[in-house]
BAFI-3210 file (N, C-alpha, C; in Angstrom, 3 decimals, decimal comma, padded with zeros to 6 digits):
// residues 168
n [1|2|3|4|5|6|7|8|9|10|11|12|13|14|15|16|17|18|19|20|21|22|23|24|25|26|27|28|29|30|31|32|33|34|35|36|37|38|39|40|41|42|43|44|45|46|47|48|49|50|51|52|53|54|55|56|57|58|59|60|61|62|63|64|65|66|67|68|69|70|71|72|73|74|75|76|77|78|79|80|81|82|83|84|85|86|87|88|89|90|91|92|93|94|95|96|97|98|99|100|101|102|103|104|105|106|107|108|109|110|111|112|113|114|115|116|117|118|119|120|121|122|123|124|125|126|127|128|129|130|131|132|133|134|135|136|137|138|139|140|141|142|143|144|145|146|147|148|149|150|151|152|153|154|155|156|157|158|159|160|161|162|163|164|165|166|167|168]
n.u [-015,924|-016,785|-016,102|-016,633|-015,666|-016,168|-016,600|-018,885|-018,306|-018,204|-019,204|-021,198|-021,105|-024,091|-024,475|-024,215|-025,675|-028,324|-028,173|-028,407|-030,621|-032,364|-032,141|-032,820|-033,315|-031,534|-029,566|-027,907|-027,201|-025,669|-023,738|-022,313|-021,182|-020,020|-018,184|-017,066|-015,432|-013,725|-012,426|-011,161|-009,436|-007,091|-006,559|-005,939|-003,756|-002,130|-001,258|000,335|002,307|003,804|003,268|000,877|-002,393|-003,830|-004,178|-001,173|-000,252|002,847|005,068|004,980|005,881|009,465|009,989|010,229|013,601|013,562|011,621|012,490|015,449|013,856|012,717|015,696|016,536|015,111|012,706|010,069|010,532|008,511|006,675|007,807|008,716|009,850|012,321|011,635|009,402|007,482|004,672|002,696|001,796|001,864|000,639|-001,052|-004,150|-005,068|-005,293|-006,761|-009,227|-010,768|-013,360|-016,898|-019,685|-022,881|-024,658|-026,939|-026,242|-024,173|-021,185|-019,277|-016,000|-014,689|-012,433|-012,462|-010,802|-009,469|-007,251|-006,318|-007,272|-005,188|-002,906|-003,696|-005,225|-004,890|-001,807|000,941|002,522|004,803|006,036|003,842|003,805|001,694|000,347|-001,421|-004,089|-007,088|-009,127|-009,604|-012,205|-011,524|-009,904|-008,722|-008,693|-005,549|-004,845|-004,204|-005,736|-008,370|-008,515|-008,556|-010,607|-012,651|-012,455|-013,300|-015,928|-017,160|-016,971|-018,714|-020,661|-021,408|-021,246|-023,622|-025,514|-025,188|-026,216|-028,578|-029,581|-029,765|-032,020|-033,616]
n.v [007,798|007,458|009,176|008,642|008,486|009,072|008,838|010,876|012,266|013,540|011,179|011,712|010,401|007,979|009,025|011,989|012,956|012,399|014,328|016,608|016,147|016,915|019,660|022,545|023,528|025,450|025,175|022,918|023,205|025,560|024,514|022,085|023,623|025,278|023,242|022,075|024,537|024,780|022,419|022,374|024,941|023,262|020,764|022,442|023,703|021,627|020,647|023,253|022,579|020,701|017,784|015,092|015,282|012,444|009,402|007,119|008,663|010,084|012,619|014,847|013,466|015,455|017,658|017,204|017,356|018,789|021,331|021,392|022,551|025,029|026,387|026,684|028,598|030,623|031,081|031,117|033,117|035,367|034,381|033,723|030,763|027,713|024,933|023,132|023,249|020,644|021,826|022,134|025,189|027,608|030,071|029,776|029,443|027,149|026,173|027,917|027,401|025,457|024,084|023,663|021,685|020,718|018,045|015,137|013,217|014,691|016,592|017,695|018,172|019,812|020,576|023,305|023,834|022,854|021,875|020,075|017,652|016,754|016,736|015,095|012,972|012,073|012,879|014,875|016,941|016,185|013,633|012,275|012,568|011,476|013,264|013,204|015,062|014,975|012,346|009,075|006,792|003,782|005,366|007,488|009,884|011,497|010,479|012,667|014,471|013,584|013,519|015,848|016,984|015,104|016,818|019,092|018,661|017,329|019,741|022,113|020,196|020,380|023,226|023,154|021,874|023,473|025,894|024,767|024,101|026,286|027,498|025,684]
n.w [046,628|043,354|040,341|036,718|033,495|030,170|026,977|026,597|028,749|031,809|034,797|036,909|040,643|042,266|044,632|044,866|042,048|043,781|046,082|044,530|042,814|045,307|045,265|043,502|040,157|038,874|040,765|040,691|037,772|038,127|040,077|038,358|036,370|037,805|038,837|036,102|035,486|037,197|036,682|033,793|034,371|036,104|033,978|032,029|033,260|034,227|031,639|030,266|031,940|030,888|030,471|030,063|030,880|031,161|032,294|032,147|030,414|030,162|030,312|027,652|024,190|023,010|020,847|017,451|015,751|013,121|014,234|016,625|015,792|014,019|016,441|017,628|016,004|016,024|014,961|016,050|017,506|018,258|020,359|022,287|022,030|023,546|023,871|026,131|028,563|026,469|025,796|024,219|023,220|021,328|019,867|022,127|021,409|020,967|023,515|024,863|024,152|024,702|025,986|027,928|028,601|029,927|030,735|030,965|032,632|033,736|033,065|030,469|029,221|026,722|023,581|020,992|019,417|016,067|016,089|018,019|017,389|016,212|017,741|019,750|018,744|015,603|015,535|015,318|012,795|010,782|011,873|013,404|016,360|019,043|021,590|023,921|025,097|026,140|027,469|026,153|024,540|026,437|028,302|031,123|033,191|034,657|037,863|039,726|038,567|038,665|041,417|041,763|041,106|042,425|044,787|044,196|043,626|046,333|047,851|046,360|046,509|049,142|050,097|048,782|050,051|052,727|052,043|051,611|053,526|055,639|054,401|055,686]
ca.u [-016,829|-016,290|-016,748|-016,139|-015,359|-015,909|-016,849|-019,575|-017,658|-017,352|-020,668|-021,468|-021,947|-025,488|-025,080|-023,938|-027,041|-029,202|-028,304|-028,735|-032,270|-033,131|-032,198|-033,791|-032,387|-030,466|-027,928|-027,909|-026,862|-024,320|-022,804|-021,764|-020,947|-018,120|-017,093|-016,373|-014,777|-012,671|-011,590|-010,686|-008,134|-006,681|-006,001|-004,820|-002,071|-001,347|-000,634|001,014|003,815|004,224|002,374|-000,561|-003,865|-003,987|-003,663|-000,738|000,716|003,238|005,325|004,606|007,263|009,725|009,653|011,057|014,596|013,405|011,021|014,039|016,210|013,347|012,745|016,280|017,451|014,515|011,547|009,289|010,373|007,835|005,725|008,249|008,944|011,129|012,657|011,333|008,569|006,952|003,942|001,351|001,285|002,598|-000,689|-001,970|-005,334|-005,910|-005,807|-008,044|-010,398|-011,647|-015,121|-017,131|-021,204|-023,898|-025,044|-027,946|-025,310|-023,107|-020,906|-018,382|-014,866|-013,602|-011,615|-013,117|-009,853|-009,273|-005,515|-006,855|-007,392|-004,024|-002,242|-004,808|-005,377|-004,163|-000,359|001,314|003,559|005,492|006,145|003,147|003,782|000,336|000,286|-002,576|-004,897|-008,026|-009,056|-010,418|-012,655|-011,482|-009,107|-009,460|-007,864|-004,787|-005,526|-004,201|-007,235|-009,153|-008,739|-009,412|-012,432|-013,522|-012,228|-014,383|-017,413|-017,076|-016,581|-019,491|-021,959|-020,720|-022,064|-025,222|-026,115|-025,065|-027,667|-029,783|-029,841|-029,675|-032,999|-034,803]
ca.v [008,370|007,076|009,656|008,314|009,800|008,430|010,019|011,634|013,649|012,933|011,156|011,840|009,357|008,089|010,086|013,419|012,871|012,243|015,135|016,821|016,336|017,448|021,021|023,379|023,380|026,146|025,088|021,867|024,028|026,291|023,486|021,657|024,768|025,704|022,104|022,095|025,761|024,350|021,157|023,128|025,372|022,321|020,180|023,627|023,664|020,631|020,615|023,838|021,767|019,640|016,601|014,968|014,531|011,702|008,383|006,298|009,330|010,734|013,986|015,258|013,460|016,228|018,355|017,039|017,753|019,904|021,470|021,725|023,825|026,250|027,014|027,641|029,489|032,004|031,113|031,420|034,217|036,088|033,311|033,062|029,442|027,127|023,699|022,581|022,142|020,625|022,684|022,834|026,315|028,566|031,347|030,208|029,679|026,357|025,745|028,865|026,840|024,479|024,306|022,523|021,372|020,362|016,696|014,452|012,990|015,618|017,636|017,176|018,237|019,242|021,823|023,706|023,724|021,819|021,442|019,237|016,246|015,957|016,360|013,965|011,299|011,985|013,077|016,579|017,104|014,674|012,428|011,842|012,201|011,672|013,942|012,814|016,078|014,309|011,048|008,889|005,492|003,121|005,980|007,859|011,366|011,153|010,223|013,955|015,690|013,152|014,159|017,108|016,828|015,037|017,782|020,664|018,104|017,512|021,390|022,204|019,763|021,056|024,751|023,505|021,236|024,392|026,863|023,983|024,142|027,247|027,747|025,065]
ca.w [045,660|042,138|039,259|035,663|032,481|028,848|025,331|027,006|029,863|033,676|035,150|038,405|041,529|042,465|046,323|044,420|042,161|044,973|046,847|043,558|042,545|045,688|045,125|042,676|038,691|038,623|041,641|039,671|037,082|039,432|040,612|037,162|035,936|038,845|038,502|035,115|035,003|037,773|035,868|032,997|034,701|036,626|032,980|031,258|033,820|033,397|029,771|030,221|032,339|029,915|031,045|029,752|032,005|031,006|032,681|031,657|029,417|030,886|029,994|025,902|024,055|022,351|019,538|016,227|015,561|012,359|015,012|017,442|014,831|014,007|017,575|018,242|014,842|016,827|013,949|016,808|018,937|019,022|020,802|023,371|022,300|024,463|023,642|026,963|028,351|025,441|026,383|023,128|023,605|020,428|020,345|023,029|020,912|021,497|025,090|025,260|023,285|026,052|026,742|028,372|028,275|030,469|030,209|031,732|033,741|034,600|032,016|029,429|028,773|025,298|023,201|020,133|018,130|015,516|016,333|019,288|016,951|015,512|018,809|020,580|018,021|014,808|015,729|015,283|012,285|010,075|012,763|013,969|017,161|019,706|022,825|024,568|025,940|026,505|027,401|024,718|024,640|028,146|028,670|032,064|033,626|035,724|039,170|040,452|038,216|039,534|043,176|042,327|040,660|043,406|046,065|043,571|043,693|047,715|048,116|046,040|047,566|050,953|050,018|048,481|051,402|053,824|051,548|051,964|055,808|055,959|053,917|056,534]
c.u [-016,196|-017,180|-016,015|-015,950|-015,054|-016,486|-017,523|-019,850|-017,693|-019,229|-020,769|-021,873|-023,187|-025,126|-024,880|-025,458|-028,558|-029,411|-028,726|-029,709|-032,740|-033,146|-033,284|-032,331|-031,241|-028,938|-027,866|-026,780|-025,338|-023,329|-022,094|-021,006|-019,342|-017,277|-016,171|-015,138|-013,265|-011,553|-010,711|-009,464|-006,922|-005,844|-005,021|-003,344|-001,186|-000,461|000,248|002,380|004,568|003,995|001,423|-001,606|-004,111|-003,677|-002,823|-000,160|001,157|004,032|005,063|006,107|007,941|009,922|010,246|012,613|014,301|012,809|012,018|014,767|015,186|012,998|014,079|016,997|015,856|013,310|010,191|009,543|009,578|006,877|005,998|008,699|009,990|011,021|011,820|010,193|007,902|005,197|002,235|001,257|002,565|001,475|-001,554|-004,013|-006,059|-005,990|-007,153|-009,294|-011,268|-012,870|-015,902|-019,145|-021,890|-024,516|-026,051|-027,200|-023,974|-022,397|-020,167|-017,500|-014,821|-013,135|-012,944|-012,315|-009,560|-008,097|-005,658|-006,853|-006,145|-002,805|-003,066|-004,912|-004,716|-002,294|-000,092|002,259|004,278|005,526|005,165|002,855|002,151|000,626|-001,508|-003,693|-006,265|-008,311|-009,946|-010,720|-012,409|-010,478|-009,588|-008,424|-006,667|-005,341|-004,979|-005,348|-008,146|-009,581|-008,933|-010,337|-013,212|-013,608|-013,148|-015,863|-017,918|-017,280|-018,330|-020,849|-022,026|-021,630|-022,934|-025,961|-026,397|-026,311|-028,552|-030,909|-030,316|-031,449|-034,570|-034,756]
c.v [008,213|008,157|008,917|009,321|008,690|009,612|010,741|012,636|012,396|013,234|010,731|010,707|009,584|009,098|011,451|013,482|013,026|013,483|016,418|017,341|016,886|019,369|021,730|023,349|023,949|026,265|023,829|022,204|024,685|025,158|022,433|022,402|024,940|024,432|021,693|023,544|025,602|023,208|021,788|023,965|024,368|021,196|020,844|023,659|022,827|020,339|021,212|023,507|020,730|018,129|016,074|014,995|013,482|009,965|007,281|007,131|010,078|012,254|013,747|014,556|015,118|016,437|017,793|017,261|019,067|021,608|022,497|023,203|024,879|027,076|027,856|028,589|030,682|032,162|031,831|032,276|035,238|035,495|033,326|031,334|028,682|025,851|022,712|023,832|021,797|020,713|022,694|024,078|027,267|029,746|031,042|029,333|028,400|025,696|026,557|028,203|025,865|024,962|023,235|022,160|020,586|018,886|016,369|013,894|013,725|016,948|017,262|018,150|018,227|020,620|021,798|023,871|022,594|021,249|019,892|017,543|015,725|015,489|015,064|012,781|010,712|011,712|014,618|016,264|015,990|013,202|011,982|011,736|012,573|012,162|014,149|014,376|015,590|012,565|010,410|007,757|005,262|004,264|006,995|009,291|010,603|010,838|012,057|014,867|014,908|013,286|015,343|017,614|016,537|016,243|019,117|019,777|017,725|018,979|021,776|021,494|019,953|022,328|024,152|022,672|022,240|025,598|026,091|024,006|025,238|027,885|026,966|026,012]
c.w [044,279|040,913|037,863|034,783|031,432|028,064|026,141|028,007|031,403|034,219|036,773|039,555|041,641|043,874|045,496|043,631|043,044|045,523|045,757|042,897|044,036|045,869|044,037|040,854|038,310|039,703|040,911|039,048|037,494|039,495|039,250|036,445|036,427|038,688|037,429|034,769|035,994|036,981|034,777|033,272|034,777|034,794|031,935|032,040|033,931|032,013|029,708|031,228|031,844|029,965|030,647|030,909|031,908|031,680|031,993|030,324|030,200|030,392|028,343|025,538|022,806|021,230|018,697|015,644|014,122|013,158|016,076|016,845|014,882|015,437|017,834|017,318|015,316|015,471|014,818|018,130|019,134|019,662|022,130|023,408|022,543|023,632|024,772|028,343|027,168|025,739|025,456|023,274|022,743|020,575|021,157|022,710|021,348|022,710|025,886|024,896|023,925|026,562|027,637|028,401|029,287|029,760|030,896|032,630|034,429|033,888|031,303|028,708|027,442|024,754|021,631|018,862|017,441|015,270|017,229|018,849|016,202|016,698|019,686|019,808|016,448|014,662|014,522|013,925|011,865|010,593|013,145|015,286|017,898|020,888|023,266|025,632|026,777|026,453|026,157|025,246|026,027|028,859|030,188|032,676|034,566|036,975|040,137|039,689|038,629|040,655|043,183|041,648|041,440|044,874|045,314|044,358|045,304|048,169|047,772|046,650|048,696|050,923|049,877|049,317|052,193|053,542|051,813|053,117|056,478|055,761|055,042|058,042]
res [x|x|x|x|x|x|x|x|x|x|x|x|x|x|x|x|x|x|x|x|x|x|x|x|x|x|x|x|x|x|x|x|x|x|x|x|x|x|x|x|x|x|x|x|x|x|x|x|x|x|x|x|x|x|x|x|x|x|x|x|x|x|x|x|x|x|x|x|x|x|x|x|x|x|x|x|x|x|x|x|x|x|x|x|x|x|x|x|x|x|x|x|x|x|x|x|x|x|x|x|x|x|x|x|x|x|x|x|x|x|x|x|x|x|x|x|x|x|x|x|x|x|x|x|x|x|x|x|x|x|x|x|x|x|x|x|x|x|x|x|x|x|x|x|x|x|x|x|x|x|x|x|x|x|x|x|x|x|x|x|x|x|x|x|x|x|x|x]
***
């Protein structure tokens, strides 16, 4: 079962479809819903190990040596901030910021902070460095949020087949 994922989020196989339309709107609905609220955890914890989701980026590279110093001369202790993992995560604010949206083909992944675009495409801080959160253009999720995107979207069409059955 092949799901994709470009600008416009993560688009569903034709059999998931299929089985899909034949429900009623609002498990439609349900079911995009739990998938995405699932995905969302799953990439947050990622990040928060210091990892991208990303296919073909692998751990965040580290902090700046200026960066470095203010962490450990304790600039940021009340954050809790470590040298390692390189985490994105000083308030927290923008990982909370992940949302996600309902599409014609399925749903779509993205954050609401505007931090999101300097770590993601711009680059963080003097250096520039790019720590990849979301995929961009031919870019595509790791293959472990992948499997388990597909293990939510298996799961999920599992229940709404079983209400299905249940209803005949």
């Amino acid at each position: 079962m092949k799901i994709t994922v470009d600008k416009s989020g993560f688009t569903l196989p034709q059999e998931i479809k299929r089985i899909l339309s034949t429900v009623g709107r609002d498990a439609r609905t349900k079911f995009s819903r739990q998938a995405a609220d699932q995905l969302k955890k799953d990439i947050v914890s990622t990040i928060k190990t210091g990892n991208s989701p990303v296919k073909n980026f692998r751990r965040f590279q580290g902090y700046s040596p200026s960066y470095r110093q203010a962490i450990n001369r304790g600039r940021y202790r009340r954050y809790n901030k470590r040298l390692r993992p390189v985490n994105l995560t000083l308030s927290g604010r923008m990982l909370k910021s992940i949302a996600s949206r309902l599409t014609t083909e399925g749903f779509m992944i993205y954050f609401t902070s505007r931090l999101v675009k300097y770590h993601n495409d711009l680059g963080a801080g003097r250096s520039r460095v790019k720590r990849r959160i979301l995929p961009r253009d031919n870019e595509v999720f790791k293959r472990s949020v992948m499997i388990k995107s597909i293990e939510i979207l298996t799961e999920s069409v599992e229940n709404l087949l079983a209400k299905k059955l249940r209803r005949l």
